[in-house]
N, C-alpha and C positions, 0 to 999 in steps of 0.2 A: 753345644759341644764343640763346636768350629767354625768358624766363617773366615774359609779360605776362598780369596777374591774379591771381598766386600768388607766394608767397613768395619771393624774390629767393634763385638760388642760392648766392652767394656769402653769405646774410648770416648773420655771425657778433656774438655779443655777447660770448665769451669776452674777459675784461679784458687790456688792455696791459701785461707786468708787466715788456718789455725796453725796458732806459734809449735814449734817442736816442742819434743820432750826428752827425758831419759829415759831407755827402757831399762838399761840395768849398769851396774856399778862394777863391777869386777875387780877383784885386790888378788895381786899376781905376788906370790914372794919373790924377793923378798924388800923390793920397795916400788913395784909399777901397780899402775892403776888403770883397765882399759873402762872408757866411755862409751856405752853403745845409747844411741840415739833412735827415734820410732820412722825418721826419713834421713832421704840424703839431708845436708849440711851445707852450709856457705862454707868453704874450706879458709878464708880470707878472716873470718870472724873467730873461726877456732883459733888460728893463728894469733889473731892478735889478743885473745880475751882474757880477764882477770883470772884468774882461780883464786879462792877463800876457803881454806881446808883449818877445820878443828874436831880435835885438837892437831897444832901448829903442823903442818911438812911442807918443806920447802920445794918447789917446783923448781930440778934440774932441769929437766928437759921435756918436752912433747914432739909428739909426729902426728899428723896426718898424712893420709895417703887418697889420692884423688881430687877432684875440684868437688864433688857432692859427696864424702864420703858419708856414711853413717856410725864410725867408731874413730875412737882418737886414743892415743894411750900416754899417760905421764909417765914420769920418774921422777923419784925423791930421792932428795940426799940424805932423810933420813930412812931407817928400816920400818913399814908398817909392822905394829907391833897385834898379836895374833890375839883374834876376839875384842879389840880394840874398836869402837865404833866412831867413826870418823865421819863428820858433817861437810859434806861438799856442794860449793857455789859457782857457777862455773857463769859468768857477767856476759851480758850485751853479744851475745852467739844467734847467729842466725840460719834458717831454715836457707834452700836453693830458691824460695820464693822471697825471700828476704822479709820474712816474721823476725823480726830481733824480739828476744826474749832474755830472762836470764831463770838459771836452771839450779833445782835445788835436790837435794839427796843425800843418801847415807850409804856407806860399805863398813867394809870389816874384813881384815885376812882372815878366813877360815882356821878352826885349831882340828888337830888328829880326834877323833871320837874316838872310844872303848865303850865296852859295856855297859847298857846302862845309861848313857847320853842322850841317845832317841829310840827309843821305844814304840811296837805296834801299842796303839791306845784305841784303836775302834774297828773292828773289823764285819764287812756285810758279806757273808757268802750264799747266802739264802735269797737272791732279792725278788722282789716284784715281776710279773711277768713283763715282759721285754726289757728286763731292768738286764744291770751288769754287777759285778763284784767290786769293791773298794774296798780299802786297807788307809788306814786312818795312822801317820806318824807323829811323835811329838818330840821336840827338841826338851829334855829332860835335865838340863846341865844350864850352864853360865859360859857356855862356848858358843861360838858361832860358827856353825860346822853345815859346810857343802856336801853335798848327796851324789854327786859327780861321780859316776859310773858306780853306786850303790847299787845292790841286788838283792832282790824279792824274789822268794823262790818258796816249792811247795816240800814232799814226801812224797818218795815211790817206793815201791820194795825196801823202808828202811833207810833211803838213800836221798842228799838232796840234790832235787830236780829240776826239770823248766825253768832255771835260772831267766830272769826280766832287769833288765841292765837299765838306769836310769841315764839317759844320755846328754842331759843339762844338765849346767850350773845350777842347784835351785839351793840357793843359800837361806840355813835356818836360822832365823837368831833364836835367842834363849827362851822359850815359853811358846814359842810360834808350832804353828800344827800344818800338815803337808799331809792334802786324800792325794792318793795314788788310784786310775781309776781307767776304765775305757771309753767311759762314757758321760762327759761332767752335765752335760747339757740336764741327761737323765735325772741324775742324783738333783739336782737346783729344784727341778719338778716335783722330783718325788720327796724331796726333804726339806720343809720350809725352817728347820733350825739350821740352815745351812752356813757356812762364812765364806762370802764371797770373795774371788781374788786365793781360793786356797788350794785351789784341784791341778792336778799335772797329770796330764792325760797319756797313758800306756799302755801297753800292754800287761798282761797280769796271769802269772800260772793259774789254771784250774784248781778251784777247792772246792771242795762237795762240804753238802749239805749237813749231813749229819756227824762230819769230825773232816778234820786234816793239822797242818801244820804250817803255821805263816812263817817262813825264816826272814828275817832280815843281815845282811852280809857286806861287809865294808872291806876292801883290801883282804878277799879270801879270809876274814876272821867273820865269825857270827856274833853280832850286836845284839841281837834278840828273836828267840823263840817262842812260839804261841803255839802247843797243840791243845788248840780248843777242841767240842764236842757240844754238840747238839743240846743236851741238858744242863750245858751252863746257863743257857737263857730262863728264865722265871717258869717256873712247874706249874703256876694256873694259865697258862699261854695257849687259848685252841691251836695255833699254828704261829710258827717265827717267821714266814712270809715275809720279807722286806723290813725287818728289822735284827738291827745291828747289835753284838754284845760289845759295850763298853767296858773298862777299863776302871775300877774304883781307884785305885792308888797308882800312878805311874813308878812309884820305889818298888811297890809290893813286887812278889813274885809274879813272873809272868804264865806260869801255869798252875795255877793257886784257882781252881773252879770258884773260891769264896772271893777272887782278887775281880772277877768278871759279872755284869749282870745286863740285863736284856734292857734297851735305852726305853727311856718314859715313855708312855704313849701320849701326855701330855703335849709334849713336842714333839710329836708325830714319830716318837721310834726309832731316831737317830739325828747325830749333830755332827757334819763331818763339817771337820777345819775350825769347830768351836770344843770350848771345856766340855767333856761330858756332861750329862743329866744326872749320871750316878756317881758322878765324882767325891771321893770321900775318902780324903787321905790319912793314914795311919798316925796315931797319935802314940805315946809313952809315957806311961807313968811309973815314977819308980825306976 
């Protein structure tokens, strides 16, 4: 808990001998790009380093700020154009241990979502004893669309409540799935269809057990509503214990009891951050 006067627990001198990385990409409109890095930086090597962007943007300008920074930001003389997915190379850049590596990745400006876009696709409010709640989204479109101060919220007296504010960046591409959770550690144990790499860890309004209402809420507009209920889950079921209703048709309607079904116990009764088990999208004939 402390060690004031004596030697700092943590301290190690062991030398840094693994190369940096990207941790995230960031497309700012409406034509910068921030870099953020997993350590400081050689600030000498960002300076001088090539960038390789396709498709084509020209590199006006960059900054850094600091001698070890961990973020650097471009400008383009042309406009990132929105949902566009852009391959970025960033040459011969080195760590403050002097790892020279060179760095690979992908961004995209975000586009405005409506309705219909991203969708609740899996939701567990029943779970396992010392388990927690999760809410399962899906990027439902051909947009690339940020969750950046997006809202999860429940139903109180009619009313919607305990609004839960997303406070990263967590940019979705087109098809990609994002659990919202309090506990991902939990969820990886209890749910071996899991996809790793796909939980963002929150806070989350209260839902009970045998009904409520998931909202999800973009710029004070509501994206998608779910007032599930208990008997949506499969009728020969002893008990819904830590298993999640999935989501048949991401088009379908979202409060369609026939659009929802209790996940396979095959794969143990829920898939968050993967395609549902019961997935089975609406077909037309005629």
């Amino acid at each position: 808990g402390g060690t004031p006067g004596a030697l700092n627990s943590t301290f190690d001198v062991t030398p840094d001998t693994q190369v940096p990385q990207i941790s995230q990409l960031l497309a700012i409109a409406p034509n910068q790009l921030e870099v953020y890095f997993n350590e400081g930086m050689d600030a000498t090597s960002l300076n001088t380093a090539n960038t390789v962007i396709s498709p084509t943007l020209t590199v006006q300008s960059s900054q850094v700020t600091g001698d070890f920074p961990s973020m650097m930001t471009f400008q383009f003389v042309e406009n990132i154009q929105s949902s566009q997915v852009y391959q970025f190379e960033i040459q011969d850049v080195a760590d403050c241990w002097m790892n020279t590596t060179t760095l690979n990745g992908s961004f995209a400006l975000p586009d405005n979502a409506v309705e219909g876009d991203v969708v609740v696709n899996e939701i567990l409010t029943n779970p396992y004893t010392n388990g927690a709640d999760w809410i399962e989204l899906y990027n439902n479109s051909d947009k690339v669309i940020d969750l950046y101060q997006w809202e999860i919220a429940n139903k109180s007296n009619d009313t919607i409540a305990s609004n839960k504010i997303i406070n990263d960046h967590l940019i979705l591409f087109p098809g990609e799935y994002i659990v919202l959770a309090e506990d991902s550690i939990q969820i990886i144990q209890d749910y071996p269809a899991h996809a790793p790499g796909s939980f963002y860890e929150m806070d989350l309004p209260t839902y009970g057990n045998d009904e409520g209402t998931v909202y999800l809420i973009a710029q004070n507009q509501i994206l998608d509503e779910v007032n599930y209920k208990a008997d949506w889950h499969f009728q020969l079921l002893d008990d819904s214990d830590g298993k999640s209703l999935e989501r048949l048709d991401p088009n379908g309607v979202s409060n369609d009891k026939n659009n929802w079904h209790t996940a396979a116990e095959a794969i143990g009764f829920g898939t968050p951050g993967k395609v549902n088990s019961q997935f089975y999208p609406t077909t037309v004939n005629g």
